[in-house]
C-alpha positions in Angstrom: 33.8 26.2 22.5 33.2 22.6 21.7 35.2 20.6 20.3 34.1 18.3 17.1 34.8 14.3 17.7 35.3 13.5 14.5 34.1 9.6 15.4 32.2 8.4 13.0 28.3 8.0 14.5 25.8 6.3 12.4 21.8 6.3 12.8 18.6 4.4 11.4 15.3 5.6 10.8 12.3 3.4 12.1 9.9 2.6 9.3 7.5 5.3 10.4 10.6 7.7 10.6 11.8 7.2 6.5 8.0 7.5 5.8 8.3 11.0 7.7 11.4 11.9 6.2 9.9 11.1 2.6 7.6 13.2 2.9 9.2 16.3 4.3 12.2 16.5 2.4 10.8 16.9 -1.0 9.1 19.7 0.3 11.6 21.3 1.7 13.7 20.8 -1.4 11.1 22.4 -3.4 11.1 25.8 -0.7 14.6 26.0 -1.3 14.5 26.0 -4.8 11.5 28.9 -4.9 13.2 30.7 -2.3 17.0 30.5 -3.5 16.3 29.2 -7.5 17.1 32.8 -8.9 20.3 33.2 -7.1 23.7 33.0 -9.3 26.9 31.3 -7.4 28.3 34.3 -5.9 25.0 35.1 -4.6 24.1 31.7 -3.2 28.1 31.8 -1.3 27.2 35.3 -0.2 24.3 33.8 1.6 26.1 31.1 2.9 29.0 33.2 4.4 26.5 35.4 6.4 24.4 32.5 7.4 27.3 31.3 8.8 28.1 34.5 10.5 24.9 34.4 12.2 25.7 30.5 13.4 28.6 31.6 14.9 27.3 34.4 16.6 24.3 32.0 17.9 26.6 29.5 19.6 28.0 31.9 21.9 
């Protein structure tokens, strides 16, 4: 198991980089939102409990 250094580590994007990010993240915001928009709370930290299940299980 690894253990977390909980240093903090900071990072900068080159210019083309942010123009990437920019670009991608709005649409990946708007997936989330049509995938996971019409789940309530509980639903939403049902799927985050078993998402993290499946994390777990993929680090070992």
């Amino acid at each position: 198991m690894r253990q977390q250094d909980w240093k903090t580590k900071y990072l900068s994007l080159t210019e083309e980089g942010t123009t990437f990010y920019e670009e991608v993240v709005p649409q990946q915001e708007q997936f989330q939102i049509d995938q996971f928009g019409e789940l309530d709370t509980a639903d939403q930290k049902e799927l985050l409990r078993l998402l993290n299940i499946l994390h777990k299980q993929g680090e070992n």
